[in-house]
C-alpha positions as CSV (number, residue, x, y, z in Angstrom):
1,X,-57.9,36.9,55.6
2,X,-56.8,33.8,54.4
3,X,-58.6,30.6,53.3
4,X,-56.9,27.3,51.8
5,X,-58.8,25.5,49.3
6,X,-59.1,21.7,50.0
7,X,-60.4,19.2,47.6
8,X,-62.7,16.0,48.0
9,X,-65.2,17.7,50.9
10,X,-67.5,14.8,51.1
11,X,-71.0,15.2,51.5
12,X,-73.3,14.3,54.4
13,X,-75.0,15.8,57.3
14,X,-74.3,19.3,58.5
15,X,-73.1,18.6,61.8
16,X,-70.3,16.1,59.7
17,X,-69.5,18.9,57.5
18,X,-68.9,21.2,60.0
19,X,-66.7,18.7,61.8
20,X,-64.2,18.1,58.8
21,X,-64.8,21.7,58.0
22,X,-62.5,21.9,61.3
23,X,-60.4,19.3,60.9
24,X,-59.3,19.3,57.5
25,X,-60.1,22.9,56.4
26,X,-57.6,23.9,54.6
27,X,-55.3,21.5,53.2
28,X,-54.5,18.5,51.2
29,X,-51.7,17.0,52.0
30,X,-48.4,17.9,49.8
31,X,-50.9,19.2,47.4
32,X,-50.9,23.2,48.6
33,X,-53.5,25.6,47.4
34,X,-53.1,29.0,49.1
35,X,-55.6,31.8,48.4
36,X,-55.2,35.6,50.6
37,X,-57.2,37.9,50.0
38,X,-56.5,41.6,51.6
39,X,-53.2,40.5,52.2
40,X,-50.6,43.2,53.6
41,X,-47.5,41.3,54.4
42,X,-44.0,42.0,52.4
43,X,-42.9,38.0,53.1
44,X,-44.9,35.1,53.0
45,X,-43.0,31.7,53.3
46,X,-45.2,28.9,51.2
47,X,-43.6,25.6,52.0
48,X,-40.4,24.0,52.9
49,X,-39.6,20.5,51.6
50,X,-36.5,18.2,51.3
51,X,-36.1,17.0,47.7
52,X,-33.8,14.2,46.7
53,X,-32.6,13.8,42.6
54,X,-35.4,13.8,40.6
55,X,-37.6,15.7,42.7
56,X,-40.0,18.2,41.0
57,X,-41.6,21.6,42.5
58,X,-44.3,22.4,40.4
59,X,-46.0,26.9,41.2
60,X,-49.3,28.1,39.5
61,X,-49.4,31.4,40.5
62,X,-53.4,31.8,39.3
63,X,-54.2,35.0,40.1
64,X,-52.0,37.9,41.6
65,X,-53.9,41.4,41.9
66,X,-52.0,44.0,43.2
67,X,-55.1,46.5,43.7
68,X,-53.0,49.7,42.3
69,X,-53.1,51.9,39.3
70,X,-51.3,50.6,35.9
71,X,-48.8,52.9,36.5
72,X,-47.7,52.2,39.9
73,X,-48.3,48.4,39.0
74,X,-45.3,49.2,36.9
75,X,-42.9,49.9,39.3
76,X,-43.8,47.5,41.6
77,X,-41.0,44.7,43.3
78,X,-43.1,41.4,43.5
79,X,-41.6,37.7,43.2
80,X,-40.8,34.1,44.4
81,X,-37.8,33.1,46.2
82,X,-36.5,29.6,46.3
83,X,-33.3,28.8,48.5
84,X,-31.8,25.9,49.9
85,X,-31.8,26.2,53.4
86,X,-29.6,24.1,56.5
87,X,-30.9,21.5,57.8
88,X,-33.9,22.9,60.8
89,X,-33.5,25.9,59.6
90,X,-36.1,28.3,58.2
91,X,-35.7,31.9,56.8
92,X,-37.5,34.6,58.9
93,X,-37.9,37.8,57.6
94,X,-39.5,39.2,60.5
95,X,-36.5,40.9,62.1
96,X,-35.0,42.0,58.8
97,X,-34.7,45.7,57.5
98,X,-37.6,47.2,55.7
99,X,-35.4,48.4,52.9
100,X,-33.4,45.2,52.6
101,X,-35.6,43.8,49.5
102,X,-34.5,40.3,49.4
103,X,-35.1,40.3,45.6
104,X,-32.6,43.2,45.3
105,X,-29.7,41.5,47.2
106,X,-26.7,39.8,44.8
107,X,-26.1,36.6,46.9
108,X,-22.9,33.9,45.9
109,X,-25.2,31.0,48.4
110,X,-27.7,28.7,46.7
111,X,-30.6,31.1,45.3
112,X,-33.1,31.6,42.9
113,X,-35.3,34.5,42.5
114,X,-38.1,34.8,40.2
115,X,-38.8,38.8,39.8
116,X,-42.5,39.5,38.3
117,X,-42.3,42.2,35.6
118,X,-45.5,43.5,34.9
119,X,-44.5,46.6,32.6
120,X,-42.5,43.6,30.2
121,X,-44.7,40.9,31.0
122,X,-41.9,38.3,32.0
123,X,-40.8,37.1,34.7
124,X,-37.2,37.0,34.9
125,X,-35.5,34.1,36.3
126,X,-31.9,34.5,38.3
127,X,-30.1,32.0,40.0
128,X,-27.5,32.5,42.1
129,X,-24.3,30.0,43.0
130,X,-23.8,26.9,41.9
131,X,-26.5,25.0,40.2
132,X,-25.5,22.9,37.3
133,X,-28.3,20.6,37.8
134,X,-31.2,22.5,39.0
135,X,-33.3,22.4,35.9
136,X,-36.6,25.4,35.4
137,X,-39.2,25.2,33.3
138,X,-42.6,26.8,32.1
139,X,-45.8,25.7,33.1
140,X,-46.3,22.5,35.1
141,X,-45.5,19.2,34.3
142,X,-47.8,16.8,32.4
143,X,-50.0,14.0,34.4
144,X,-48.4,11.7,32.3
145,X,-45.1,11.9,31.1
146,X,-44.6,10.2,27.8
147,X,-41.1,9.0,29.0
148,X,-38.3,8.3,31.8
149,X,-35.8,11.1,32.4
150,X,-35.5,14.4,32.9
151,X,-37.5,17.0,30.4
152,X,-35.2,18.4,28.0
153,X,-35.7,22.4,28.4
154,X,-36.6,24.2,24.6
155,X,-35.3,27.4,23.7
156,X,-37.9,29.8,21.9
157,X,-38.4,33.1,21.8
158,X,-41.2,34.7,24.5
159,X,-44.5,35.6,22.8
160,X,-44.8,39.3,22.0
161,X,-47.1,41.6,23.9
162,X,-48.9,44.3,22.2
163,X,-48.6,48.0,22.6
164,X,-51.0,48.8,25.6
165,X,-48.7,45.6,27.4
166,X,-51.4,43.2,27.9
167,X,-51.4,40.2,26.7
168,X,-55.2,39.6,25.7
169,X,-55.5,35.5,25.9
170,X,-59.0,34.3,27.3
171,X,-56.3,31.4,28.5
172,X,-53.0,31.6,30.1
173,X,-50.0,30.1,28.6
174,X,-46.9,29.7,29.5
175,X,-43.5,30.5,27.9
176,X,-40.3,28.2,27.6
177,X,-37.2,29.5,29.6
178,X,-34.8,31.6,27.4
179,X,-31.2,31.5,28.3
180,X,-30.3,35.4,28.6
181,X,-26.9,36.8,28.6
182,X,-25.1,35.9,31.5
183,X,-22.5,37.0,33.5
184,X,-19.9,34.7,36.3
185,X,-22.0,32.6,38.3
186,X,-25.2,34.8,37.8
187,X,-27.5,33.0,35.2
188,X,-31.1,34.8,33.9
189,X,-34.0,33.4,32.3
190,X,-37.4,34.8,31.1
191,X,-40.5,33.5,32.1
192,X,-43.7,34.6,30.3
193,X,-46.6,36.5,32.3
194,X,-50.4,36.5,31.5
195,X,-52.7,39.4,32.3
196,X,-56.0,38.6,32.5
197,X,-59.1,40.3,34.2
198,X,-57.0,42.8,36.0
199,X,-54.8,40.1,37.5
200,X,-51.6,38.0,36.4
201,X,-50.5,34.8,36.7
202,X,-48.2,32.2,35.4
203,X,-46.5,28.7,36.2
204,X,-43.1,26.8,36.5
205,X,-41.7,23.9,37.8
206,X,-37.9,22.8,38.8
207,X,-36.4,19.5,38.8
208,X,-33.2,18.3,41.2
209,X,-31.4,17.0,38.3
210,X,-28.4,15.8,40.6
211,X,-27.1,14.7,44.0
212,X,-25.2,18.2,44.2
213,X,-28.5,20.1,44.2
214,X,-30.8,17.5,46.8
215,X,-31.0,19.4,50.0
216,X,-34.3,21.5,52.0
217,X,-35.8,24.2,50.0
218,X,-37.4,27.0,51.3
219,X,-39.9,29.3,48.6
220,X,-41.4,32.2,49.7
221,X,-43.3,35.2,48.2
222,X,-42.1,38.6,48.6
223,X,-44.0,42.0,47.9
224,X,-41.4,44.6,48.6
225,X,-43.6,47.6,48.4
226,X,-45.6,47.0,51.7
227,X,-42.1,46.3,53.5
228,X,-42.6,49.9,54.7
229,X,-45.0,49.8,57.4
230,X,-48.0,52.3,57.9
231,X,-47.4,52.2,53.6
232,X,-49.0,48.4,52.6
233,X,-51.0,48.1,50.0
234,X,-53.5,44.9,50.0
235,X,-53.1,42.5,46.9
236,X,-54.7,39.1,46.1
237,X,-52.8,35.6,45.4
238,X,-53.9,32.4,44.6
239,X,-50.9,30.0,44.7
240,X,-51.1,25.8,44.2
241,X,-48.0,24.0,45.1
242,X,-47.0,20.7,44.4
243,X,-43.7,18.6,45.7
244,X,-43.2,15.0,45.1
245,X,-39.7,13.2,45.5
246,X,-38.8,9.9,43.4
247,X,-40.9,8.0,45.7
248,X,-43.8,9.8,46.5
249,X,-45.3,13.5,48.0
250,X,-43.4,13.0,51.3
251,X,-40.5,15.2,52.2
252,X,-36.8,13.7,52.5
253,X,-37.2,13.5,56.3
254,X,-41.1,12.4,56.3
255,X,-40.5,9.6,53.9
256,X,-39.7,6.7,56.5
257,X,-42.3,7.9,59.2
258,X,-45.0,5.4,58.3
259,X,-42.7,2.3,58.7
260,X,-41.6,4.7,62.1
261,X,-44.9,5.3,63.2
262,X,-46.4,1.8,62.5
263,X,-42.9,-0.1,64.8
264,X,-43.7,2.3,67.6
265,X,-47.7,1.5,67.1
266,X,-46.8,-2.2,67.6
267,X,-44.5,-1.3,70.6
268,X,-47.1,0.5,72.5
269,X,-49.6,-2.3,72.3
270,X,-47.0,-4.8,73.1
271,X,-46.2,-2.7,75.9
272,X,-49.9,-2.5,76.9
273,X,-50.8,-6.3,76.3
274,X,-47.9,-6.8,78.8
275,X,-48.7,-4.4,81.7
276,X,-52.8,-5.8,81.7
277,X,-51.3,-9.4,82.3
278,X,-49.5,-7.5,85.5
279,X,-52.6,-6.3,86.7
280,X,-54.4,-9.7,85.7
281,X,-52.0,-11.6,88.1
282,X,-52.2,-9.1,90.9
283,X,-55.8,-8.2,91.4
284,X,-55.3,-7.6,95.0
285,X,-52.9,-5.0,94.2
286,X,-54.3,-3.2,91.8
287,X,-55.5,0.3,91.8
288,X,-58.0,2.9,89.3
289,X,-54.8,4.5,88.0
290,X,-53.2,1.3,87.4
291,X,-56.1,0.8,84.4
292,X,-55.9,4.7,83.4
293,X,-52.2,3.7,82.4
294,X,-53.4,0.5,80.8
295,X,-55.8,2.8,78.7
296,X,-53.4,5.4,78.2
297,X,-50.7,2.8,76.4
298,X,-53.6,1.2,74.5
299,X,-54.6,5.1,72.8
300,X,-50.8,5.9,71.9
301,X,-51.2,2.6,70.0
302,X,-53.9,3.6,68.3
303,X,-52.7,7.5,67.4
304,X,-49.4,6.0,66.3
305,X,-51.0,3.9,64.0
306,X,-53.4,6.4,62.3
307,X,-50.6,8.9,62.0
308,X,-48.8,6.1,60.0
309,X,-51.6,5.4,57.8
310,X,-52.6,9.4,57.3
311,X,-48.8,9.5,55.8
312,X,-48.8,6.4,53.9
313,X,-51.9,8.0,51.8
314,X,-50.5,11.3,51.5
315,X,-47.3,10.2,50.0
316,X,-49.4,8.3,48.0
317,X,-51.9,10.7,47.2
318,X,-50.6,13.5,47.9
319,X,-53.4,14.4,50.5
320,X,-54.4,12.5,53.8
321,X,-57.8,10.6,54.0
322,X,-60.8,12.7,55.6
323,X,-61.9,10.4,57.9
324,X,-58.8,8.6,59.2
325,X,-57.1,12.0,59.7
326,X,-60.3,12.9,62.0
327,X,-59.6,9.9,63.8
328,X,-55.7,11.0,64.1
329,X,-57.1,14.1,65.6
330,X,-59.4,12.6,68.0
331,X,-56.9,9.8,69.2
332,X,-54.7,12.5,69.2
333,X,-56.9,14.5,72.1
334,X,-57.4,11.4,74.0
335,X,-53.4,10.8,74.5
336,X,-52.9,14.2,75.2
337,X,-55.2,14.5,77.7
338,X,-54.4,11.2,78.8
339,X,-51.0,11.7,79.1
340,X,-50.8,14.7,80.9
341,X,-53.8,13.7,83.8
342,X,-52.1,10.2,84.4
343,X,-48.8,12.1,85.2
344,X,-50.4,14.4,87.0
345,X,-52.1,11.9,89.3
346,X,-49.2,9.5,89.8
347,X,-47.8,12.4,91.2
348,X,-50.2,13.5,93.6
349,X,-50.6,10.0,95.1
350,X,-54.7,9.4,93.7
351,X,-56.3,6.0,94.2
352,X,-53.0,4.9,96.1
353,X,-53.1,7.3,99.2
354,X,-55.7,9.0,98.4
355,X,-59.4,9.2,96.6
356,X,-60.2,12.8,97.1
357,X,-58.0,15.5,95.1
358,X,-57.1,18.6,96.9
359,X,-58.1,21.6,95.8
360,X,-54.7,22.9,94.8
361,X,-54.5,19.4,92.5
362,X,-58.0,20.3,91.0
363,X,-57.0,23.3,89.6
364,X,-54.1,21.9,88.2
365,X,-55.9,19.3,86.4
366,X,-58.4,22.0,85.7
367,X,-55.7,24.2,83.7
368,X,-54.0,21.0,82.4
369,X,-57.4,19.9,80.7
370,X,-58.2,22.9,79.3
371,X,-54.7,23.4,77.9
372,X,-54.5,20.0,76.4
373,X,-58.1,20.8,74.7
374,X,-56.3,24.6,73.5
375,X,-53.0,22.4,72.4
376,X,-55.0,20.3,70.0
377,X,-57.1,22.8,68.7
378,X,-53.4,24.7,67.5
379,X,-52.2,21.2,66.0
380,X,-55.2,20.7,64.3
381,X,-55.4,24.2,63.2
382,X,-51.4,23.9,61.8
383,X,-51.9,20.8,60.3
384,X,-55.4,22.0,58.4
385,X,-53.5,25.5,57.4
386,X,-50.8,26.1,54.5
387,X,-47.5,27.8,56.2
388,X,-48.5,30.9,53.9
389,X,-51.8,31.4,55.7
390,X,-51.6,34.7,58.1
391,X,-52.8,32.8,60.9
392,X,-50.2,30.0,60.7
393,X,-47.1,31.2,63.0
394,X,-49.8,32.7,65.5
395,X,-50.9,29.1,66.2
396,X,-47.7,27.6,66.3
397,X,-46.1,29.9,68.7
398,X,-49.5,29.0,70.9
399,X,-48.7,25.4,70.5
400,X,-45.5,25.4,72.0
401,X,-46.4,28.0,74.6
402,X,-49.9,25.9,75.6
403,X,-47.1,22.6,75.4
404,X,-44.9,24.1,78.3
405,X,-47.4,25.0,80.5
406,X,-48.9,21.6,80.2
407,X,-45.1,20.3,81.3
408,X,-44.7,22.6,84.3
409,X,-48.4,22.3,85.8
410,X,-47.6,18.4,85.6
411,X,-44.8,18.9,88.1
412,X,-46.7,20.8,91.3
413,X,-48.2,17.9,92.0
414,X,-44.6,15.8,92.3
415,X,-43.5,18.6,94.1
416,X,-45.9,18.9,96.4
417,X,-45.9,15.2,96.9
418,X,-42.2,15.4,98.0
419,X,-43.0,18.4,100.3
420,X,-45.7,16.7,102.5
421,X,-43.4,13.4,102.4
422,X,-40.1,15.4,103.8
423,X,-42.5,17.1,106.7
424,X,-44.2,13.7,107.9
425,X,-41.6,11.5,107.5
426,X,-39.8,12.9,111.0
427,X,-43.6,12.9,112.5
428,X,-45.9,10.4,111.9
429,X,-43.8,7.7,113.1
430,X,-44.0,5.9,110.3
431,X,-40.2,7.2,109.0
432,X,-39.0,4.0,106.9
433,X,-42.0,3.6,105.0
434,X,-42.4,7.8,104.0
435,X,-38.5,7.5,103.1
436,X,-38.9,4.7,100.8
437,X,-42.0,6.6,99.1
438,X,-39.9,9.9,99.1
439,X,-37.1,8.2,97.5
440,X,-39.6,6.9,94.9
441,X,-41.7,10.1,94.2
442,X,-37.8,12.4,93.8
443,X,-37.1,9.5,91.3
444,X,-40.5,9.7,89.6
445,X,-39.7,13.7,89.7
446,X,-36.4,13.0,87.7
447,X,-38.2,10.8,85.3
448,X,-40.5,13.5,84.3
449,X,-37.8,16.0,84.3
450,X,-35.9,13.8,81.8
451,X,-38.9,13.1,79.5
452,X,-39.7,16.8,79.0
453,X,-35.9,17.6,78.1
454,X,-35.5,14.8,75.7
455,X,-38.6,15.6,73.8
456,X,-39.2,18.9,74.0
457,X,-35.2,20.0,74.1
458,X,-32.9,17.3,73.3
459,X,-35.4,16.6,69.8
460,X,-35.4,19.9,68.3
461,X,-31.7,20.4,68.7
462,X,-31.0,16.9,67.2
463,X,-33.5,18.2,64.3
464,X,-31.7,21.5,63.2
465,X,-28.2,19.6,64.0
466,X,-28.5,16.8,61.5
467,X,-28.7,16.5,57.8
468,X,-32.4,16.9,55.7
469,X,-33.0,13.3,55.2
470,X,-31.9,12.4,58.8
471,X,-34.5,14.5,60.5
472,X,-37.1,11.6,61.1
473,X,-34.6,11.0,64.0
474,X,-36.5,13.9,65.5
475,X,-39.9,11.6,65.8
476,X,-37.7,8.7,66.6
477,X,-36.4,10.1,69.8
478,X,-39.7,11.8,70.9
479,X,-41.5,8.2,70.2
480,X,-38.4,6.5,71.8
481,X,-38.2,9.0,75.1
482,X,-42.2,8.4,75.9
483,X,-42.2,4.7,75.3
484,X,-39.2,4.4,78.0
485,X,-41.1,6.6,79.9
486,X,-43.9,4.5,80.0
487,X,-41.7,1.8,81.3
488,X,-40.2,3.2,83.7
489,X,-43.0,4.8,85.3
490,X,-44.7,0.9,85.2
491,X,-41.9,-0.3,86.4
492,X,-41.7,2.1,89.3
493,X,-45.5,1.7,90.0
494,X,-46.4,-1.5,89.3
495,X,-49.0,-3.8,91.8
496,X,-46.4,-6.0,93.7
497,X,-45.9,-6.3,97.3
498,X,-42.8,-4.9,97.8
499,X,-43.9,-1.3,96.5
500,X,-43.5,1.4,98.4
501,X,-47.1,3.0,97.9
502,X,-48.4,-0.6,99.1
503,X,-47.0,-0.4,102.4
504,X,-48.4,3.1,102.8
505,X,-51.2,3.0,105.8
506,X,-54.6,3.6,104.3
507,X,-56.5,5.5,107.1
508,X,-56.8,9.0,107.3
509,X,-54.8,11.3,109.9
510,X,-58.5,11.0,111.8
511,X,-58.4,7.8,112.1
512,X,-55.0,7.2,113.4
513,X,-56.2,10.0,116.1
514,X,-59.1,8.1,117.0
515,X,-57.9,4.5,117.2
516,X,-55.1,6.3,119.8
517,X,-57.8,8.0,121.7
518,X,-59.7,4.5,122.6
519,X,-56.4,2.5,122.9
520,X,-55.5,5.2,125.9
521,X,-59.3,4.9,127.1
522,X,-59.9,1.3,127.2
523,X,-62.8,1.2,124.9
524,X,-61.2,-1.8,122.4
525,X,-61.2,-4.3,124.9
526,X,-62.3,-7.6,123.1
527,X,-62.3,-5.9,120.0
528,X,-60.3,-7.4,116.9
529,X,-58.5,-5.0,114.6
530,X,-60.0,-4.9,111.0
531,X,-57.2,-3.9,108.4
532,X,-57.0,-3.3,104.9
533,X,-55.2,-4.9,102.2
534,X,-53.8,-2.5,99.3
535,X,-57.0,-3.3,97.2
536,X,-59.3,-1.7,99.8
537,X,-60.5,-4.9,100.8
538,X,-61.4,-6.0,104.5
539,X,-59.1,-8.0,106.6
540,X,-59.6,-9.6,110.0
């Protein structure tokens, strides 16, 4: 089971509590505190961050009970891993070998493993490849530091342990790095380790000291005993985690998303402002789903620009605000939903041809609905959980399944669209107009095609392609993609004269029947012919 600690739960009502208790459950921002209990897994990956020079990654590890005798607590292979990773790219141990122990392997590529020895008491450092500038420490840096530049590291010698190998401190302390013999590349030093209450725990932080060591860092926790599976043994952690660049708590490739974030905010509004003077200046023309597009524009707006303001805080802070990030969330569900019924109406022809949905169409806004709801609920939950939590992958693989099915089910109704137009065209006698509105729907089709490739496709390619820093281009094309979606699709359905859907006949295949039937029969002698305009209003 895993719960995250969050700080600053404000107080008020129940029903409030239990509303940010859902919301914001678990995390605070690029402040992580991570605490399993019964945990069984051999892996756990904490956090990945991009750090530029001067960047600092600060681990507590407070509490660490293995649940076994002294003796085979002794014996045990438990430790951190830190790695710098390629750009997109995230270790998975899932498919590895039970009896490859990744603190066991020699490695020449950028690695540091710290390896808990609870016999000694120490935890010994190793680094692995090239890191002239990657600077560790004991304990975690001060709230204050007394001066610019990089801490100098102090060479002393590790506190002694007595003979039963417990150190008996009512507090934990940490002990300064000592350089160890060292041998090529391969460089050791020795942490000290606390035990306390039947548990251990110590602390360490690691500076980029250079340009050569800024990159995406991966650190993970590794309990190589339970990698055997029907042999786990359930232990206890309790981990805070703390990153910060130069600049603030943001990662390299989160840092200019508020300034991102808060240009696409003012483009959507724009873009909304602008397509409500349409509809101002073509009453006559305009229909119900003309406005759902106006309101759909107007919410992006206003997610964009909490999203912004939720980052601006945390690299500030180091942890979002409570109740913008509940607003994020919320404006967040209204998009969504938004998003996914306007395109799914467009498609079917509602409030131009049509006012009644078939009920092939309302089961696909039925499953699109509830999948929107299920989608938010997974970004919520994976925005409110650490990556360490159990649960964490298990929501994100239903995120991106939940997301797909939302992009298919939006396509029947195109689809179906397309079909009825191909069959009446050569029927109703009405072939120029169904062609035009063919044509328009198979471009419309296309459109929606192109917008789920580019941001569900295209995006996560360019992420894992380009550098760490450059991964904000990521956001950039997703937010660029739906905002020239939006255009287009206004542009193909806006309320002007010449639009296909306008010249579309507004009475029912009944009615067409009937006005034939008293044609033949004589019974609209003296009668005038009352027509429609594209607004629904009444014509003689």
């Amino acid at each position: 089971m895993a719960v995250s600690e969050r700080r600053g739960l404000g107080r008020g009502r129940w029903g409030q509590r239990l509303l940010l208790l859902l919301l914001l459950g678990g995390c605070s921002g690029r402040i992580h505190r991570l605490a399993l209990t019964g945990e069984k897994r051999a892996d756990i990956q904490l956090n990945n961050f991009g750090f530029y020079t001067n960047g600092s990654l600060e681990v507590e590890l407070s509490l660490l009970r293995l649940g076994l005798r002294e003796a085979e607590e002794k014996s045990l292979l438990v430790g951190f891993s830190l790695s710098r990773v390629r750009s997109g790219r995230v270790h998975s141990y899932s498919t590895r070998d039970f009896q490859d122990c990744p603190l066991q392997k020699n490695s020449s590529s950028f690695l540091v493993l710290f390896l808990i020895n609870t016999k000694d008491l120490q935890v010994q450092v190793r680094k692995y490849g090239e890191q002239k500038k990657l600077f560790i420490f004991p304990g975690l840096l001060p709230e204050a530091p007394s001066g610019p530049g990089l801490p100098k590291p102090q060479a002393t010698v590790p506190r002694k342990v007595d003979g039963g190998g417990t150190a008996a401190a009512s507090k934990p302390k940490s002990t300064p790095a000592v350089p160890q013999g060292s041998s090529g590349k391969d460089k050791e030093l020795v942490l000290g380790l606390s035990h306390l209450n039947n548990s251990y725990n110590f602390s360490f932080h690691v500076v980029i000291g250079s340009q050569a060591e800024e990159g995406q860092y991966s650190l993970n926790f590794h309990n190589c005993n339970n990698s055997v599976p029907g042999k786990e043994h359930p232990f206890d952690i309790t981990v805070m985690i703390r990153e910060k660049n130069p600049d603030g708590f943001l990662s390299a490739a989160e840092m200019p998303l508020f300034k991102l974030y808060l240009v696409m905010s003012a483009c959507f509004l724009a873009a909304g402002i602008f397509w409500v003077s349409i509809l101002c200046r073509n009453m006559y023309s305009v229909f119900k789903i003309h406005w759902l597009m106006a309101a759909l524009a107007f919410t992006k707006s206003i997610s964009l620009l909490f999203h912004s303001i939720n980052y601006y805080f945390i690299n500030s802070q180091g942890h979002p605000i409570e109740g913008l990030a509940v607003m994020h969330y919320i404006t967040r569900l209204l998009k969504g939903a938004l998003l996914f019924i306007t395109i799914a109406l467009i498609g079917s022809g509602w409030a131009f041809i049509k006012c009644v949905l078939s009920d092939k169409e309302k089961k696909v806004f039925g499953i699109v609905i509830s999948m929107q709801v299920l989608a938010n609920v997974a970004y919520i939950v994976i925005e409110s959980r650490e990556e360490g939590a159990s649960d964490y992958v298990l929501w994100k693989e239903i995120l991106f399944l939940v997301d797909l099915i939302c992009c298919g089910a939006i396509l029947f109704p195109v689809v179906w669209s397309i079909r009825h137009l191909q069959d009446a065209s050569g029927t109703d006698g009405k072939v120029a107009v169904n062609l035009a509105k063919l044509k328009l729907f198979r471009h419309y089709y296309v459109m929606v095609i192109c917008y789920v490739y580019f941001t569900r496709i295209i995006a996560i390619l360019l992420q894992v392609a380009v550098p760490f820093q450059w991964q904000w281009l990521y956001q950039l094309l997703v937010e660029g993609s739906t905002l020239a979606f939006f255009v287009l699709t206004g542009y193909k359905f806006q309320p002007t004269g010449d639009n296909p859907y306008l010249q579309l006949p507004q009475e029912d295949e009944e009615d067409v029947q009937m006005e034939q039937v008293m044609t033949d029969s004589g019974f609209r002698e003296g009668l005038s012919k009352v027509n429609k305009t594209a607004s629904g209003r009444e014509l003689l």
